[in-house]
Every structure is written in structure tokens, then in C-alpha cells.
VOLOFI-153097 format. One line per field, with one value per residue (C-alpha): residue in one letter; residue number from 1; z, x, y. Coordinates in Angstrom, 2 decimals. Each point is the difference from the previous one (the first is absolute). Layout:
BEGIN
resn <- (a_...);
resi <- (NUM_...);
c3 <- (Z_...);
c1 <- (X_...);
c2 <- (Y_...);
END
This chain:
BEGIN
resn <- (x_x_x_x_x_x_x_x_x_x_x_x_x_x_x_x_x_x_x_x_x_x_x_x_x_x_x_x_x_x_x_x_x_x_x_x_x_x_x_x_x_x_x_x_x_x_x_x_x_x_x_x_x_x_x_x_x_x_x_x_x_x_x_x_x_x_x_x_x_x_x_x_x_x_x_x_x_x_x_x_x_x_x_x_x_x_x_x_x_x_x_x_x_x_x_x_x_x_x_x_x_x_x_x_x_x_x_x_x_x_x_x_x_x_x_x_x_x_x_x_x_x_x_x_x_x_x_x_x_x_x_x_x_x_x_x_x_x_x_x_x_x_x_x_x_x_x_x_x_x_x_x_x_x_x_x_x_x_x_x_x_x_x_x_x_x_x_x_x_x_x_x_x_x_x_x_x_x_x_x_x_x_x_x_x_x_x_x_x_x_x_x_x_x_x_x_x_x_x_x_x_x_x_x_x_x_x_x_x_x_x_x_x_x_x_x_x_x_x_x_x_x_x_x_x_x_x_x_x_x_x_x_x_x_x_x_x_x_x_x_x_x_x_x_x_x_x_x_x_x_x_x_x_x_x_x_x_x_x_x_x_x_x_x_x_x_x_x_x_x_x_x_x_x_x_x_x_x_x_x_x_x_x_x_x_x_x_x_x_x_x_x_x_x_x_x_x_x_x_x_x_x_x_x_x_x_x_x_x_x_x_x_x_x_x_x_x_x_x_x_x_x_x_x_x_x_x_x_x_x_x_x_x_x_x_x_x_x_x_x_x_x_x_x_x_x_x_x_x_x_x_x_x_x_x_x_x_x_x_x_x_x_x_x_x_x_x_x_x_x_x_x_x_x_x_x_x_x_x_x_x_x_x_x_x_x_x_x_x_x_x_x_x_x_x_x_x_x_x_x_x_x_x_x_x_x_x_x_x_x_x_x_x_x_x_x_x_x_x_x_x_x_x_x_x_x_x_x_x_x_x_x_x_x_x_x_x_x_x_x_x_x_x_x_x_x_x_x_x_x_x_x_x_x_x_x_x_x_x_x_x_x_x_x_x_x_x_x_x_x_x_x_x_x_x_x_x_x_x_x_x_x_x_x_x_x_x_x_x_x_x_x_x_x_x_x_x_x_x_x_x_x_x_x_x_x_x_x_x_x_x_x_x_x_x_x_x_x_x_x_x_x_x_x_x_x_x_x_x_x_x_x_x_x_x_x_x_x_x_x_x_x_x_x_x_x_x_x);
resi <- (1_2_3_4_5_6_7_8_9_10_11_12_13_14_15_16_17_18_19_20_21_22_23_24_25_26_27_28_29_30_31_32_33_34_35_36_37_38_39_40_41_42_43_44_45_46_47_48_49_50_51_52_53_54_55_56_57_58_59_60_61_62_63_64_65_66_67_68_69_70_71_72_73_74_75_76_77_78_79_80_81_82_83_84_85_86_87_88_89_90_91_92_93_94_95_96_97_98_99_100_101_102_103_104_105_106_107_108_109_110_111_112_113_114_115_116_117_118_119_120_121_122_123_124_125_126_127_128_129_130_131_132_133_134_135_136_137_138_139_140_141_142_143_144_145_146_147_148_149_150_151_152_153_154_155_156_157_158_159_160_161_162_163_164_165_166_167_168_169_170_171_172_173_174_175_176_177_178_179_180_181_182_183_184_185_186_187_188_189_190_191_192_193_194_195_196_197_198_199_200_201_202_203_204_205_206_207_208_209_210_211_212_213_214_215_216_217_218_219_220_221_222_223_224_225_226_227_228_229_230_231_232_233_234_235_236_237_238_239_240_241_242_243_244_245_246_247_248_249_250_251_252_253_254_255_256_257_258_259_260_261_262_263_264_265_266_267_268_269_270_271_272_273_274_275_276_277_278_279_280_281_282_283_284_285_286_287_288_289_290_291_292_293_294_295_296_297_298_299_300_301_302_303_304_305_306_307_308_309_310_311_312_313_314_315_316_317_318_319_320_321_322_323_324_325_326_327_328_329_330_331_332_333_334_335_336_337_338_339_340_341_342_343_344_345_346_347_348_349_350_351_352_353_354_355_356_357_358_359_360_361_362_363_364_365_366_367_368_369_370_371_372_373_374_375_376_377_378_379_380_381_382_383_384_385_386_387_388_389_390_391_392_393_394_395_396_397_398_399_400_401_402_403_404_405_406_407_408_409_410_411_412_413_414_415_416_417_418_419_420_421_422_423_424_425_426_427_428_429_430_431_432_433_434_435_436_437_438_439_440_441_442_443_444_445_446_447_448_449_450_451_452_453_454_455_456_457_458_459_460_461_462_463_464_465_466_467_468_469_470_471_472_473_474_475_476_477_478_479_480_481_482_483_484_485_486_487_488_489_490_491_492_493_494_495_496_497_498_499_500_501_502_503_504_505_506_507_508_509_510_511_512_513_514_515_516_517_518_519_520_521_522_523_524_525_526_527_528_529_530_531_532_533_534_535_536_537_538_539_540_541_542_543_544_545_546_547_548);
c3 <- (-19.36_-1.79_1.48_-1.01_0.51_0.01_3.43_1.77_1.50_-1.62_2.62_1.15_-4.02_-0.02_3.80_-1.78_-3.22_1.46_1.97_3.86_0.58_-1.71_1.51_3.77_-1.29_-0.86_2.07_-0.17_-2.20_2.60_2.28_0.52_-1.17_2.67_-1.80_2.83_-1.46_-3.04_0.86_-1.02_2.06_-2.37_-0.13_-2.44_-1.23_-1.47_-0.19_0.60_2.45_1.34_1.58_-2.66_-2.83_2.95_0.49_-4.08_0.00_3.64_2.32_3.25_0.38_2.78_-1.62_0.75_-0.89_-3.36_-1.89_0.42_2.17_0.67_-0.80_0.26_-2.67_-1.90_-2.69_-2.27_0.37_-0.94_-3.63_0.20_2.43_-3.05_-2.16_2.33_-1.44_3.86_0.63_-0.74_1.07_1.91_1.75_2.35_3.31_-0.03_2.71_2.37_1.70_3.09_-0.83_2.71_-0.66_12.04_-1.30_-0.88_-2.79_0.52_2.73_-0.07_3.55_1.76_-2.87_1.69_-2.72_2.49_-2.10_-2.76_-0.81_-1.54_-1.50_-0.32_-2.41_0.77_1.83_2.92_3.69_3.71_1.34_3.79_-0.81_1.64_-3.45_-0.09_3.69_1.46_3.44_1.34_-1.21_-2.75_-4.02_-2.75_-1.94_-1.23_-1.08_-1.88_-3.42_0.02_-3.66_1.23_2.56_-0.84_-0.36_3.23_-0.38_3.05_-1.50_-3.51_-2.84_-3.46_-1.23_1.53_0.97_3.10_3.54_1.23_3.74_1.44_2.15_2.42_-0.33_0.02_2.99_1.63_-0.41_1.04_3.06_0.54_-1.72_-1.64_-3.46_-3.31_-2.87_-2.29_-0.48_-1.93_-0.96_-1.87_1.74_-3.14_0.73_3.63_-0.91_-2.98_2.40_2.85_-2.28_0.00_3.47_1.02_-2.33_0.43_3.57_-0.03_-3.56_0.40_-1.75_-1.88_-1.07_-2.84_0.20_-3.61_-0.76_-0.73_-0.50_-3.32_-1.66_-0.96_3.99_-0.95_0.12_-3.11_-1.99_0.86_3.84_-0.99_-1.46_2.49_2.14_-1.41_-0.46_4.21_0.72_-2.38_0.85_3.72_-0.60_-1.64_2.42_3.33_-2.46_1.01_-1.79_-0.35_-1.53_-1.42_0.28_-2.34_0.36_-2.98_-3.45_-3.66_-2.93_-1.80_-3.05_-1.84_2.78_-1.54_2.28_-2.26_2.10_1.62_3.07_-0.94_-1.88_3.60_1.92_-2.16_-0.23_3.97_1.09_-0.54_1.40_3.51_2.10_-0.28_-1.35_-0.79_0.53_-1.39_0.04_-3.51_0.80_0.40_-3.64_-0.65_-0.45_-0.54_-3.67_-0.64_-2.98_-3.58_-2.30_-3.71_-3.15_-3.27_-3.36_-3.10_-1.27_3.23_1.52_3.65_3.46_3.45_2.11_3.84_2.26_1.90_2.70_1.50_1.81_-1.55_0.14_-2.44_-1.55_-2.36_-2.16_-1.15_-3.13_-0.74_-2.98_-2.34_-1.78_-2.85_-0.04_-2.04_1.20_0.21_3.12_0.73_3.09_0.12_2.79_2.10_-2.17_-3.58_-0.50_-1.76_0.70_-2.61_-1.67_2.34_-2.43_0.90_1.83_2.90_-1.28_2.81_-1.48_2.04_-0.52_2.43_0.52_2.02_3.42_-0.91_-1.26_-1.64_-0.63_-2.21_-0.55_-1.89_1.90_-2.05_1.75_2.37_0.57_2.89_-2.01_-3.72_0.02_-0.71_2.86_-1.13_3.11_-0.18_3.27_0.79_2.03_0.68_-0.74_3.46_2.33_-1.64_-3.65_-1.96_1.66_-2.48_-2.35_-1.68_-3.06_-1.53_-3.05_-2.17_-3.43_-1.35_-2.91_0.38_2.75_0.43_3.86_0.81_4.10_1.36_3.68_1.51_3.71_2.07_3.28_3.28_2.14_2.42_-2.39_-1.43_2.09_-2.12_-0.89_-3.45_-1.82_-3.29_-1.31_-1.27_2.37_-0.46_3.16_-0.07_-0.04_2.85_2.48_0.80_-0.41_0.95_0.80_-3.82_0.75_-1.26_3.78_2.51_1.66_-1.14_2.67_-0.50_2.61_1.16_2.04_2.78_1.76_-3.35_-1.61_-3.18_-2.02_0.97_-2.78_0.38_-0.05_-3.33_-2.41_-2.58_-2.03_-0.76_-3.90_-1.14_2.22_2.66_2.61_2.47_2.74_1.22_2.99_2.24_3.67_2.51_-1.16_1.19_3.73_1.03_3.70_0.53_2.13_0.18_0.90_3.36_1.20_-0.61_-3.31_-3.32_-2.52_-3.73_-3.37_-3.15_-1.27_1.72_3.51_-2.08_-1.02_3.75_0.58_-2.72_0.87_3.18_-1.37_-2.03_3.05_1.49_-3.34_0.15_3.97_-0.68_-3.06_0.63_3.73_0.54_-2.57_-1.55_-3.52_-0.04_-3.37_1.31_-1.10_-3.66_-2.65_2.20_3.06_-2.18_-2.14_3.98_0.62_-3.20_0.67_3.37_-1.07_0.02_-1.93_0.61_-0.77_-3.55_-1.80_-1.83_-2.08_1.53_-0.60_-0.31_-0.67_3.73_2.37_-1.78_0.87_3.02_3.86_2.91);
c1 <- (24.10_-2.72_-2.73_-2.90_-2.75_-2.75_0.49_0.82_-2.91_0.21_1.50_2.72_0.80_0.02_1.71_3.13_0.06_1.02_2.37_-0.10_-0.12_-2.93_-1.09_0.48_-1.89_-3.01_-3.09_-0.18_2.93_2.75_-2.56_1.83_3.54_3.16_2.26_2.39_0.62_-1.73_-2.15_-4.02_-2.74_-2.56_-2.74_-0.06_-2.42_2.17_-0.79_2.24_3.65_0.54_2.93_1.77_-0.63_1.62_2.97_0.30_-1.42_1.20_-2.79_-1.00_-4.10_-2.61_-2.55_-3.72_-3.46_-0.55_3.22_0.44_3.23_1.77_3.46_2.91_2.38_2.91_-1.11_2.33_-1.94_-3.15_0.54_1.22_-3.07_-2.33_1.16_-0.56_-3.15_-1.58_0.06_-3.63_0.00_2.01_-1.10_1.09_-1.75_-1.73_-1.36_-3.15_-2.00_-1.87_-3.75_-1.08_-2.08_-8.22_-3.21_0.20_-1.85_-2.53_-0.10_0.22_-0.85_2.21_2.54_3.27_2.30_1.39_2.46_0.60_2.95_0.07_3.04_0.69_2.44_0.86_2.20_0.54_-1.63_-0.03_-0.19_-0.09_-3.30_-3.12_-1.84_2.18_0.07_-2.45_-1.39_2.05_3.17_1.26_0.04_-2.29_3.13_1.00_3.02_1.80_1.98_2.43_1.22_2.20_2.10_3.17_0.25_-0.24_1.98_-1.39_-3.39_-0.04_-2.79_0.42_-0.01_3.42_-1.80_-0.91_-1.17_-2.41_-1.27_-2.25_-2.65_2.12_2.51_-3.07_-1.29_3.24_0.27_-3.72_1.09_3.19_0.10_2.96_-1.00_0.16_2.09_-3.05_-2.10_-2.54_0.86_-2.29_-3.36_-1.50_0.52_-0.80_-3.68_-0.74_0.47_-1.60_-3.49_0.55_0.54_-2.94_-2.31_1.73_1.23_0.97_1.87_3.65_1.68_3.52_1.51_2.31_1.94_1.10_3.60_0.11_4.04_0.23_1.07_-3.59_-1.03_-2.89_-0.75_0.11_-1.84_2.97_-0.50_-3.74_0.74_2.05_-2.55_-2.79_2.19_0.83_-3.85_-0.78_2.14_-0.40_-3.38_0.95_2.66_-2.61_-3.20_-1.60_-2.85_1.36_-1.35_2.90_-0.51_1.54_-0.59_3.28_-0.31_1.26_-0.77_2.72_-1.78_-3.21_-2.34_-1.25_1.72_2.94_2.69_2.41_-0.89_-3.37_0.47_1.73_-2.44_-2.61_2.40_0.45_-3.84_-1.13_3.46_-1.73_-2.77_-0.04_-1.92_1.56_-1.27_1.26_-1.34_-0.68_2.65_-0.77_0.38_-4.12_0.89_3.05_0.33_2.50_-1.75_-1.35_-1.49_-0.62_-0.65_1.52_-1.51_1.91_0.05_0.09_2.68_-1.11_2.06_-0.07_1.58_0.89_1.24_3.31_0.01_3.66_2.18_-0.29_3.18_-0.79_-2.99_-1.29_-3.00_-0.72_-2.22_-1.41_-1.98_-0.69_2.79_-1.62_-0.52_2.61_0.70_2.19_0.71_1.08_0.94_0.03_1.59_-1.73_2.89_-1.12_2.64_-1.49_1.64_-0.87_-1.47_0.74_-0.56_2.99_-0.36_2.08_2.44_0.49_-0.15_1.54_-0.46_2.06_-1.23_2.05_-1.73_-1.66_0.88_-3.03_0.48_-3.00_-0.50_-2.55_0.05_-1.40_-3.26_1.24_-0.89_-2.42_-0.81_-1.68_-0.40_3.45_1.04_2.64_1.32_1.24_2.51_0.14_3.05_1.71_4.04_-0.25_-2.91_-2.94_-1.78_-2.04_-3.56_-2.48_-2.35_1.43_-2.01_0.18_-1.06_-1.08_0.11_-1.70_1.49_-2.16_-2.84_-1.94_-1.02_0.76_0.39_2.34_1.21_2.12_0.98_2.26_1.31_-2.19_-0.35_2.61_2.66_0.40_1.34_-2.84_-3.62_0.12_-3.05_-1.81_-1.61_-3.07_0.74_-2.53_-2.07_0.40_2.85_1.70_0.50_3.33_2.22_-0.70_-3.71_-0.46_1.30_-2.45_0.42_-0.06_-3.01_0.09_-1.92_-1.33_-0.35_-3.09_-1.06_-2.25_-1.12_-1.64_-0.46_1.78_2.44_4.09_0.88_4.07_-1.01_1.53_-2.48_-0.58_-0.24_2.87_1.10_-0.71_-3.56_0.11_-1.91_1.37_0.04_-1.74_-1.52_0.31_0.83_-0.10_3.42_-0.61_0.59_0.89_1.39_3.44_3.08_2.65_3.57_0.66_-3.52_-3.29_-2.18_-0.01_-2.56_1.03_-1.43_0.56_-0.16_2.46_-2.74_-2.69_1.91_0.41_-3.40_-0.64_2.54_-1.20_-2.82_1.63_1.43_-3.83_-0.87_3.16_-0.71_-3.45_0.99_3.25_0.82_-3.66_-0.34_-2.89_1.82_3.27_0.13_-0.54_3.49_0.44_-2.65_-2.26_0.41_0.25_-4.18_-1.25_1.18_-1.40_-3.23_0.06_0.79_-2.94_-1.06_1.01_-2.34_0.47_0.80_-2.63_2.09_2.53_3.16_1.36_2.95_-0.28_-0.72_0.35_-3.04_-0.52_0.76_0.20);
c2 <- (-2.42_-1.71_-1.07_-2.24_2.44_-2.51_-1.13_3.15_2.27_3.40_1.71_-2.35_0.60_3.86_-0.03_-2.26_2.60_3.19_1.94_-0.73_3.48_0.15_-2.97_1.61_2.89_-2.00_-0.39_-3.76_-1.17_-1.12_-1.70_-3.45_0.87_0.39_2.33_-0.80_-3.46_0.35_-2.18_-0.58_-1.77_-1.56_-1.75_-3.31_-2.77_-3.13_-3.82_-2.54_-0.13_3.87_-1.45_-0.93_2.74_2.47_-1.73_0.56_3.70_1.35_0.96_-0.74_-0.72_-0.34_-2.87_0.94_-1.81_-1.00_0.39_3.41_1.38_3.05_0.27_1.96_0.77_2.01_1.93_-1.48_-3.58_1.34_-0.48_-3.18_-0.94_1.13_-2.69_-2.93_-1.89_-0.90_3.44_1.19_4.19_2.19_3.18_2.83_0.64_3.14_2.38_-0.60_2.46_0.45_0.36_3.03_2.90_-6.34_-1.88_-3.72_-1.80_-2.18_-2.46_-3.92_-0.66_-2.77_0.54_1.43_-0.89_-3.12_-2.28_2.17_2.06_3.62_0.65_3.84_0.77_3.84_2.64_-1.94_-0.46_1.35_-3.51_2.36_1.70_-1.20_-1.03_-2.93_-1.28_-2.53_0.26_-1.88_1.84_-2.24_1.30_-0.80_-0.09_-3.40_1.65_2.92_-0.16_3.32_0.47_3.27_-2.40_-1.53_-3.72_-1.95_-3.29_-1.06_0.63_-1.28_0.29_-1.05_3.14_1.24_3.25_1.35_-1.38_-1.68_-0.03_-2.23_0.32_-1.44_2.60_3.10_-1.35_-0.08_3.39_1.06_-1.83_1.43_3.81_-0.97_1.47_-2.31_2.33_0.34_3.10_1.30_3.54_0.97_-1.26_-1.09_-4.44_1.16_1.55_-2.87_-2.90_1.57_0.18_-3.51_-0.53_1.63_-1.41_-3.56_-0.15_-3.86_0.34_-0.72_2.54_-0.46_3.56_0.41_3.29_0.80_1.03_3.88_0.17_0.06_3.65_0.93_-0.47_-1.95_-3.55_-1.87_-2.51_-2.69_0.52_-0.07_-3.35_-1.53_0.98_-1.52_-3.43_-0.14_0.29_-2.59_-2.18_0.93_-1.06_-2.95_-1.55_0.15_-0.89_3.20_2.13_3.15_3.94_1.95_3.77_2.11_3.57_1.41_0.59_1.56_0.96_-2.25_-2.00_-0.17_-0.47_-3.56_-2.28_-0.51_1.80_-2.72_0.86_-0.75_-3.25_-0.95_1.09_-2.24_-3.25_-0.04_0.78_-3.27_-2.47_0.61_0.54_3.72_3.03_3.56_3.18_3.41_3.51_2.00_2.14_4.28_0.83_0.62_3.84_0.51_0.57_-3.04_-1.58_0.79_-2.17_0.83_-1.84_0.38_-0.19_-0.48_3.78_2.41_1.18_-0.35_2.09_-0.45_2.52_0.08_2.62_-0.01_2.55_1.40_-1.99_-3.22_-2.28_-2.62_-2.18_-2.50_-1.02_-2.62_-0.52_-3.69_-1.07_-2.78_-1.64_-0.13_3.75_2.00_3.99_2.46_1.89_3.11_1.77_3.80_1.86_3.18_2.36_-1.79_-2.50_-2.89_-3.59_-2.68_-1.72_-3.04_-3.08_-1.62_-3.71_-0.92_2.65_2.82_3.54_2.34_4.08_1.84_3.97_2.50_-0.38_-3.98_-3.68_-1.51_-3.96_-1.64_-4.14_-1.28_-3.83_-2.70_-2.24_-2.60_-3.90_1.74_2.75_0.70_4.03_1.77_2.45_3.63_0.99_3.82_1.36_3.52_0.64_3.28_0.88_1.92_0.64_-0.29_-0.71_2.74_1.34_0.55_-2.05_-2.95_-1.03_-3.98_-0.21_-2.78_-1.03_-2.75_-2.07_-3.58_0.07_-3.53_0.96_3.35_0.03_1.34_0.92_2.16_0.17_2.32_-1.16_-0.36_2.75_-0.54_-0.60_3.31_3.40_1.94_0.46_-1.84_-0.91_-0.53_3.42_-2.66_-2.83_-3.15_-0.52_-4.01_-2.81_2.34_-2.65_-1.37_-2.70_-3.34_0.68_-0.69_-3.20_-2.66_-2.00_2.56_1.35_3.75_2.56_3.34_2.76_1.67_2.46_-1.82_3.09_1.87_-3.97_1.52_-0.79_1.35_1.98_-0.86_-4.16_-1.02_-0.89_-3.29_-1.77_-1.52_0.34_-3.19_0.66_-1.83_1.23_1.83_0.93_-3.40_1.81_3.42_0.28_3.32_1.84_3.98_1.38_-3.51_-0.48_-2.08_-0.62_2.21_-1.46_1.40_-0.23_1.66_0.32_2.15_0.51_-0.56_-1.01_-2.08_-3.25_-1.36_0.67_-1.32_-3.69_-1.24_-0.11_-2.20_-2.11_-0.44_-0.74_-2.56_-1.58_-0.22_-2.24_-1.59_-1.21_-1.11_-1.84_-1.86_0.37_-0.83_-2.38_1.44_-0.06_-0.68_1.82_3.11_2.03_1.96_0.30_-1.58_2.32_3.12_-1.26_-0.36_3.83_0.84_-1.39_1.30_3.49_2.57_3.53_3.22_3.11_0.93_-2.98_-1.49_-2.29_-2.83_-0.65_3.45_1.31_1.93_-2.48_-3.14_-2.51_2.08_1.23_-2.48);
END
């Protein structure tokens, strides 16, 4: 098939070019598609009737905010969806991440968070643990969205996904034991949202439980979508202020806001009256990005380590259009692949015990830098351990940046790194999002810096992250009862956005300024943020403008 490459995200393109053994074999490549069916989920921006241009093409779609939607369709009709003029981009979902490695932040007396809701967009909830209960027995739940559920006819959402239950239905069962068929199994939602609770007693909370099913076992950037679009528009239909917490995050794109998920994230933040808070993700030290820059002579390398037992990664490397290279890969055992100066053309090298797929994608109508993707996925077990070398060639250098990432942490089974890994730009997707209110981690015992908090700025410098929050030896709620310490980001972002809901109450619920959501809540934190010991110079790529 022939597709028009133009309007497909790189690796949608590279997923639809090779094998689907290869494809199960990948790391990230068959994140959306149903080989069952042979069927993908993808996420689209179009103008005009969606209705009608699927009756022509074949797909069934879930319509979210601002002309973007998430369909679901044969792979034979994704050509012939290409070449429909009011489609505008089409992209595969792609893997999120957890962002893991009892204080609260500064006090607004009177401020309990009353009239506000905090969405928390995460693993789930024990709606039966004590952190969510009032005195007088009822929840601090205005509801739960379970992704994982089936359908519930008898409780419908526009999304055709999941169930909802009410905080009629959770009080029910606090009054009655009889237990509601949603859990949080990992803890993680649990110990986010009960930061918030604490620090914002009188907050109604809505939990969104992201759907984990898919063959990768972790949630996706289509339930993070979907997600996002049900708070918004919960927000929206009962003309309430609301913080969304986000606490997940990759390393799929350039880190400039330009990712779809991104340009989402940034179209929705200002259709209501709500502000959006993510952590910098745990990436600060873990050797995931390099960043060189290429003259017009030099060859230039960048090498990184794969130790044993590794099933499968990918690298991107993103750069300026207008740049013109040749790359090279060169295996642990010598074998060089390349040079890869081929566009939207896959090039596929398959070695006895590895498939290697390369695509150099072309820059996007959200997108000017040019992105090669390069998947590492093994015949049988596992690809080769060893140092991997890239290597560049420049024909025609007008900028000369260039960066490479490997996946988060928590995607790979190995320690892989960067043998000279850049210190900065190692926070995670969407806290480069232009919109969102990106938060830091720092130790509040030792008032230093947390050496895993992903660091900025973003690459087309925005600062970030905007501010830092306490993220080591933080105490939560544990499903089941009881506490646990933990760290990482994801511990530092509720207390901002409780913090958020504080502003947000005095502002709009109190009608102090009823403007007091977005850009407009995230300047007040920054102004309210403060020094820590060792920084002479603010912003910083560290701790952003500062702790609260």
C-alpha cells in the first residue's frame, strides 16, 4: 500500500511497513493495533463532517474536543484515509509510564480546596480507604471513571469505554460493604490523590483509572487522551473549576510541545475553567538523552550501552529539517547499518538474532524538526548487549542540533543509557507541553535538589520545570489501608495541584478573580515560589522558578 507519508506520524508509518512479527517484537510498535481483527486505534485531527468521510473510508470514531477523535479501523482503510483532504494527521498511541522513583507545601489558611474539583488521571483509587472519607462517612469522590471495565449500557459516556460510578453509587457501598468492582492495584492513583486529599480536604475528587489492557500492559497516550477529554468536559457540563493531575509520561517526540498529545493537551487547556499539572517525569539520571551538534566537516558518534537481557528498544534522533546527514548505526559485534538517507522509505536490515527497521519521517503540520526513528527488536529472546555506536555524517549543516532519546526508564527490561548522556531536556512527555504546569521534585528534608526529577528546558527553551514541589520519602495511602513512603515526581505534582486548587478557590469560588485557572494560576505559583540553597540564578533547569 501507498501511503501519503505527510500526514502520518513516523511511527504509525514504520509500524504499517514491516512484518507483524517484527512488529510484536518491538518495544513500542504494536501499541494500538488488534491483530485479532486487524484492527488499529488512532488518534486523528480532521475538519469538517467525521461522519460522513467514515461511512466512505470504514471506521468507527469517538469525537473529542477540538476536532480531534480516536478511531478505529482496518488496516486496509488506512491508505485510503490518507488521501481524504479533511483529514489533517494520523498517529498511533504510544506507551505511558508511571513516574515513581508527608509534608505539605505552603499554607493558604481558610483555603480547603471547597468547590473545586481535582481530577486525577492515574492507576486507579481505593474509594474504602480513610483518605477519601469525610467525618461523617460519605466520599470525597464525586465519582470514578474505570477505563479497564466493560461498557455499562446502563451507564453510558460518550466515549463507549468503561464505567462510571457515582457518588451515589460509592456511598452506597461505604454504607452497605457491598464492594464497587474497581481497584487500584498498583497503589500509585491511591497515594497521588491522597496528597491531595490531605492538603485539600474539601476538594471533590473525580478519579480516572487508565486502561492498562492493551498488549504492552501499560496505559497509552489514547486512554491518556480520552481521559483528559471526560475531565474537561466533566468540568464543562456542571461549570466547575477543576485541576487535572497527571502524574505519566514518555519520551515519544522532540520534547518542544509538538507531539500530538501535546498539541491536544495545549488546544483543550484553555475551552474551560481548568489548570493542568504534571510532574517532570524520573529521567534526571538515567542516561536517556544526548545532545550533540554537527558541523559541516566532522564526523561526530554517540554511543550507548545495552546491558543483557534486553527484549527490544528504540531511539529516536530529531533534528532540523533543514539539516542534511548521514547516519549510521553500528552494532556491539561491528556490523554497520546505513547510511539511512532515505525519507519515509523503511529500511529494514535483518541480522541472525535482530530485525532493525529505520524511517526517516518528514516534519509535520505540528512539527518543523525531522524525527529517524530506529527499532531494535530481537528474532528470539533478546537483542545484542554491548555498545551501540550512531554515527553521523554531515553533508549540509545550517543548525547543527541534534537529539537523541532512548525510552524512559520503566519501559525497558534493562539498564540502557547514553555512555555521554546530556544532563538536560530529560524530562518527560507532556510536561514539555507549552499549557501544563510542569513540577520538579525536591528533597524537603536536605532543601536540595532530587537527582532522578527530570530536568529542562524544553528544546525549543521553554522553561521548565515551572516550579518544584517535595518528591523524596513522601508518605501516602496504600490500597488496603495504612501508609508507604515513596518518591518521584509523580509525589511532588499533587502538592502543587493542591495548591492550584487553593488559588483556584480564592479566585473563582470566592470571587476574588474569576480568572484564576491556566497561565494565570501557573505566573501566581511562580511568583509565589521561593529559593533553594545553591541556586543563585532563577529559572533553572533544576527547579524551574523555584520550590513551594
Amino acid at each position: 500500500m501507498v501511503y501519503d507519508p505527510a500526514k502520518l506520524g513516523t511511527e504509525l508509518n514504520l509500524s504499517l511497513s514491516i512484518p507483524q512479527e517484527e512488529r510484536n517484537n518491538s518495544l513500542d510498535l504494536d501499541v494500538g493495533y488488534n491483530s485479532s481483527v486487524d484492527e488499529w486505534q488512532l488518534i486523528i485531527r480532521y475538519t469538517g463532517d467525521l461522519e460522513e468521510v467514515s461511512k466512505s473510508v470504514g471506521f468507527s470514531y469517538t469525537i473529542l474536543q477540538n476536532n480531534y477523535a480516536i478511531i478505529r479501523i482496518k488496516s486496509e482503510n488506512i491508505e485510503l484515509l490518507t488521501r481524504i483532504p479533511s483529514i489533517l494527521f494520523i498517529e498511533k498511541p504510544k506507551s505511558i509510564y508511571l513516574e515513581v522513583a508527608a509534608t505539605s507545601i505552603l499554607k493558604m489558611d481558610g483555603l480547603s480546596g471547597k468547590g473545586v474539583v481535582t481530577a486525577v488521571i492515574d492507576s486507579g483509587i481505593d474509594y474504602k480507604s480513610g483518605a477519601f472519607i469525610n467525618n461523617d462517612g460519605t466520599t470525597k469522590l464525586v465519582g470514578i471513571w474505570d477505563q479497564t471495565l466493560p461498557y455499562d449500557e446502563e451507564h453510558p459516556n460518550q466515549y463507549g469505554v468503561g464505567r462510571f460510578f457515582t457518588r451515589e453509587e460509592i456511598n452506597t457501598a461505604l454504607k452497605t460493604g457491598d464492594g464497587l468492582p474497581t481497584y487500584d492495584y498498583s497503589g500509585h492513583g491511591t497515594g497521588v490523590a491522597s496528597i491531595i486529599s490531605r492538603d485539600v480536604p474539601d476538594s471533590d475528587i473525580l478519579a480516572i483509572k487508565l486502561d492498562n489492557s492493551n498488549i504492552s500492559g501499560f496505559p497509552n497516550t489514547i486512554s491518556l487522551i480520552l481521559a483528559l477529554d471526560y475531565a474537561v468536559s466533566f468540568s464543562q457540563k456542571y461549570d466547575l473549576p477543576m485541576v487535572i493531575n497527571l502524574s505519566f509520561g514518555n519520551n515519544y517526540g522532540d520534547h518542544g510541545s509538538n507531539s500530538m498529545l501535546e498539541e491536544y493537551i495545549d488546544s483543550v487547556a484553555d475551552t474551560a475553567r481548568i489548570s493542568i499539572v504534571t510532574g517532570m517525569g524520573n529521567e534526571g539520571r538515567s542516561a536517556r538523552h544526548a545532545q550533540i551538534m554537527l558541523g559541516n566537516t566532522a564526523w561526530q558518534y554517540v554511543d550507548f550501552q545495552v546491558n543483557p537481557y534486553e527484549i527490544g528498544i528504540n531511539l529516536q534522533i530529531w533534528r532540523d529539517f533543514v539539516d542534511v546527514v548521514d547516519i549510521f548505526l553500528t552494532t556491539p559485534s561491528g556490523v554497520v547499518l546505513g547510511p539511512f538517507n532515505l525519507y519515509s522509505e523503511v529500511m529494514s536490515y535483518s541480522l541472525p538474532d535482530m530485525d532493525i527497521s529505520v524511517i526517516n519521517g518528514y516534519p509535520t503540520p505540528y512539527n518543523k524538526n525531522q524525527e529517524t526513528y530506529i527499532s531494535i527488536s530481537p528474532k528470539n529472546e533478546y537483542i545484542e548487549q554491548g555498545i551501540w555506536t550512531v554515527s553521523f555524517n554531515p553533508k549540509s549543516i545550517l543548525n547543527g542540533r541534534v537529539d537523541l532519546w532512548l525510552p524512559v526508564s520503566e519501559g525497558t527490561s534493562s539498564d540502557v543509557r547514553f555512555i555521554t548522556p546530556s544532563r538536560y531536556t530529560t524530562m518527560t512527555i507532556p510536561a514539555s507541553a507549552r499549557s501544563v504546569i510542569s513540577v520538579g521534585a525536591y528533597d524537603e528534608r536536605l532543601l536540595s535538589y532530587a537527582s532522578f526529577s527530570g530536568r529542562g528546558y524544553a528544546i525549543d527553551n521553554q522553561v521548565k520545570p515551572d516550579v518544584s514541589a517535595p518528591g523524596v520519602n513522601i508518605q501516602v495511602a496504600s490500597p488496603g489501608g495504612g501508609y508507604v513512603t515513596v518518591s518521584g515526581t509523580s509525589f511532588a505534582t499533587p502538592y502543587v495541584s493542591a495548591r492550584a486548587a487553593k488559588l483556584m478557590e480564592w479566585g473563582i469560588v470566592k470571587g476574588n478573580d474569576p480568572f484564576m485557572y491556566g497561565e494565570k494560576l501557573k505566573a501566581n505559583l511562580i511568583r509565589e515560589a521561593g529559593p533553594l540553597p545553591g541556586y543563585k540564578t532563577y529559572p533553572n533547569p533544576e527547579i524551574g522558578w523555584g520550590a513551594l
